[in-house]
C-alpha atoms as an extended CHARMM CRD file, in Angstrom:
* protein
*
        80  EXT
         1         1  UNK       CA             -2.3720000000       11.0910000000       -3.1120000000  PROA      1               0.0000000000
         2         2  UNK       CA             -5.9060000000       12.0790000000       -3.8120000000  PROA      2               0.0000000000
         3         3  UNK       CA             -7.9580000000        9.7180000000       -6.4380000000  PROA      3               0.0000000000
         4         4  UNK       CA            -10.3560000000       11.6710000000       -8.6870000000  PROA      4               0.0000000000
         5         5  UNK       CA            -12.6120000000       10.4420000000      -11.3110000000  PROA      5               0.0000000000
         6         6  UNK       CA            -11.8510000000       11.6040000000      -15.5740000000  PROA      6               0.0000000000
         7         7  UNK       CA            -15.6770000000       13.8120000000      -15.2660000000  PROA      7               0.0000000000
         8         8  UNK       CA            -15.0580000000       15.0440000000      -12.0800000000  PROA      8               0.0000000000
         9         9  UNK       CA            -11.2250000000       16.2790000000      -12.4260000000  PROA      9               0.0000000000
        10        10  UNK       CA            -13.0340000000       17.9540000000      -16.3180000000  PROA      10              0.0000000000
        11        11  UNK       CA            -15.6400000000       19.8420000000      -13.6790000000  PROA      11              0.0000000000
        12        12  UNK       CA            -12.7640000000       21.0830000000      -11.1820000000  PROA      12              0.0000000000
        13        13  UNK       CA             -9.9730000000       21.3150000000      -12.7360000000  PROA      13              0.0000000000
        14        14  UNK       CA             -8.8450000000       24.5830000000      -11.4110000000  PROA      14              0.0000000000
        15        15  UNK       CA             -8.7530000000       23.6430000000       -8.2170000000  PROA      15              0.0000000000
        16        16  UNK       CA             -7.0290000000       20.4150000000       -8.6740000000  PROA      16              0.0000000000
        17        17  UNK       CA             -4.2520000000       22.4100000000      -10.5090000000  PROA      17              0.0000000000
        18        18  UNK       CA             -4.0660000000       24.7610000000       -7.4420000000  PROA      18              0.0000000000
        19        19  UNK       CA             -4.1600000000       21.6460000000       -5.0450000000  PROA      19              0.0000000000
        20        20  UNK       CA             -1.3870000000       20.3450000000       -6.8130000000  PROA      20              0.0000000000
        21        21  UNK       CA              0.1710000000       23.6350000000       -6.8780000000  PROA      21              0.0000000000
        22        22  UNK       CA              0.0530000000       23.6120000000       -3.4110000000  PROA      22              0.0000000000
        23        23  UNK       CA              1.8460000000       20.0820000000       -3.6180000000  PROA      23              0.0000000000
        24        24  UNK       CA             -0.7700000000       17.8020000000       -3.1830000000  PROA      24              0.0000000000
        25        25  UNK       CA             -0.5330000000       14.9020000000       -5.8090000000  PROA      25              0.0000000000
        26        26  UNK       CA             -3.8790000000       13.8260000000       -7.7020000000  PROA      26              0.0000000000
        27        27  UNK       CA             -4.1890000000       10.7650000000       -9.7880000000  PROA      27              0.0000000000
        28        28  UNK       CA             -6.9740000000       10.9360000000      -12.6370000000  PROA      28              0.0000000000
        29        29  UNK       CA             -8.7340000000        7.7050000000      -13.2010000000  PROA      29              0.0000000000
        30        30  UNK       CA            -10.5820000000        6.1780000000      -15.6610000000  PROA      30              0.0000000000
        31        31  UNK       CA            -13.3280000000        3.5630000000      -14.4870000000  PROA      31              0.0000000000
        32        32  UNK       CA            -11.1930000000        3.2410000000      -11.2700000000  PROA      32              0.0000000000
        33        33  UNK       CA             -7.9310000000        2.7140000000      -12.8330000000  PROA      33              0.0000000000
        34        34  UNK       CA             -4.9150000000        5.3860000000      -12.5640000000  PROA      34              0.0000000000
        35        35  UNK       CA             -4.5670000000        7.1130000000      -16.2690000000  PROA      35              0.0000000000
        36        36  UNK       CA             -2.7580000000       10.0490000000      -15.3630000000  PROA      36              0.0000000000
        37        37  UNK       CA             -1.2200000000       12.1770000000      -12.3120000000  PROA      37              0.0000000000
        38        38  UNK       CA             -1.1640000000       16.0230000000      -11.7460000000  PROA      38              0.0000000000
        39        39  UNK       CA              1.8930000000       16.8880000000       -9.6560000000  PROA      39              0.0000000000
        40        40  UNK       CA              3.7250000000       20.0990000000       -9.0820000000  PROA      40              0.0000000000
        41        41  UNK       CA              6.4450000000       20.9690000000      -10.6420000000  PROA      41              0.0000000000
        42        42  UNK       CA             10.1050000000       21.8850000000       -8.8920000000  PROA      42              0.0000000000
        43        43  UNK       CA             11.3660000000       25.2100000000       -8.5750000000  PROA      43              0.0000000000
        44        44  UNK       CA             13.6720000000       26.6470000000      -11.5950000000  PROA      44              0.0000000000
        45        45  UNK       CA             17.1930000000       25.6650000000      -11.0240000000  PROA      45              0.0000000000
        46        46  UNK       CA             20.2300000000       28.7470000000       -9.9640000000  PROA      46              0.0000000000
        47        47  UNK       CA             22.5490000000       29.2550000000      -12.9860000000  PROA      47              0.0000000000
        48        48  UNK       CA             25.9590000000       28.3340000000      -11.5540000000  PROA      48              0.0000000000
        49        49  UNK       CA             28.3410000000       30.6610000000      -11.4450000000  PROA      49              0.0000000000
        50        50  UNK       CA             31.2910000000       29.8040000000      -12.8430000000  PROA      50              0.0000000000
        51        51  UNK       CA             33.8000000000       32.3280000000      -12.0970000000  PROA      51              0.0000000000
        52        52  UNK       CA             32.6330000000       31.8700000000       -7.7640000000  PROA      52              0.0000000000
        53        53  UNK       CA             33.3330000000       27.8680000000       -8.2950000000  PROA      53              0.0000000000
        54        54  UNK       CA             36.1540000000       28.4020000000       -9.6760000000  PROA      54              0.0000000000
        55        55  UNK       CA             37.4140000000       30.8550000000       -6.9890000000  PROA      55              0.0000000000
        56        56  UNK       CA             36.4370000000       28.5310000000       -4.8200000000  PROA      56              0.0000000000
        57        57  UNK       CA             37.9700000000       25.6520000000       -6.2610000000  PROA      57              0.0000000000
        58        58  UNK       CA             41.4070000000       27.6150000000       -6.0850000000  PROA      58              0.0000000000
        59        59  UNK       CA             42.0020000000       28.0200000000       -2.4590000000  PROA      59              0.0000000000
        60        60  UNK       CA             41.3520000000       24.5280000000       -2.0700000000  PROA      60              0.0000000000
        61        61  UNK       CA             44.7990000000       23.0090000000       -1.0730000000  PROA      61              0.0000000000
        62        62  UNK       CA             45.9410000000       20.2090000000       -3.7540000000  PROA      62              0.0000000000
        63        63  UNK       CA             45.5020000000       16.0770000000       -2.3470000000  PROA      63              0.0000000000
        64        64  UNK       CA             48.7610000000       14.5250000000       -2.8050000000  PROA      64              0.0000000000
        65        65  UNK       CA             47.3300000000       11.0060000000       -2.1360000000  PROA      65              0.0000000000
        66        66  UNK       CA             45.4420000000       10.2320000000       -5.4000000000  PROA      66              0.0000000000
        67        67  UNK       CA             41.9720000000        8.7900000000       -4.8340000000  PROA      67              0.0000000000
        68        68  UNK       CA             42.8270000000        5.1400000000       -5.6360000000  PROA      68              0.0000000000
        69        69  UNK       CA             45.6400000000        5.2030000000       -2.9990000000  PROA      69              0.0000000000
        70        70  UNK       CA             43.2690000000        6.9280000000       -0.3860000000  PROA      70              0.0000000000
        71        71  UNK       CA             40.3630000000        3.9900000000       -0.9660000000  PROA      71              0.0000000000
        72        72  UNK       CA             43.6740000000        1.2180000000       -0.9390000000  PROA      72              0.0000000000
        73        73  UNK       CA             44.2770000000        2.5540000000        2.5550000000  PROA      73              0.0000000000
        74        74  UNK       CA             41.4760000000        3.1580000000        3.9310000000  PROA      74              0.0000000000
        75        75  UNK       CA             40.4360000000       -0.5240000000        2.8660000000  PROA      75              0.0000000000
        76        76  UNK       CA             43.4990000000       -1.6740000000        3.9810000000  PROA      76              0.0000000000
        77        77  UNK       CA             43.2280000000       -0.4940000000        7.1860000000  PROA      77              0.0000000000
        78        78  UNK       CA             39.8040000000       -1.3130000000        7.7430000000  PROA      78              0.0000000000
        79        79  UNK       CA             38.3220000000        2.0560000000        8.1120000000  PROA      79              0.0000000000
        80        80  UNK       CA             35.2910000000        1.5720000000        5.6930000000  PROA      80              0.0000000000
């Protein structure tokens, strides 16, 4: 992460925005103390598609063991 003065990050702030872009962190400070940070931010989220989960979820065969019986055995038979 790349320290940069308050009056310096005013002078340059394009670049640090395209630095951060790029995603390099900088933290703004203030008389050498951290005030703020200028970080990228994440990519936009996929809707989900509902109608492919759900086709998906259907030719998933159904678990007979329910899940507390599953963790029972597995504990039970020391496979954890």
């Amino acid at each position: 992460m790349t320290d940069i003065p308050l009056a310096e990050a005013k002078a340059r702030l394009s670049e640090l925005i395209t630095r951060a872009a790029a995603g390099e962190p900088i933290r703004i400070t203030r008389r050498g103390k951290p005030v703020a940070e200028i970080n990228s931010v994440g990519a936009p989220r996929k809707p989900i598609d509902i109608a492919a989960l759900e086709a998906l979820t259907a030719g998933m065969p159904f678990q007979e063991e329910s899940a507390g019986d599953f963790v029972r055995r597995m504990r039970d038979e020391d496979r954890y």
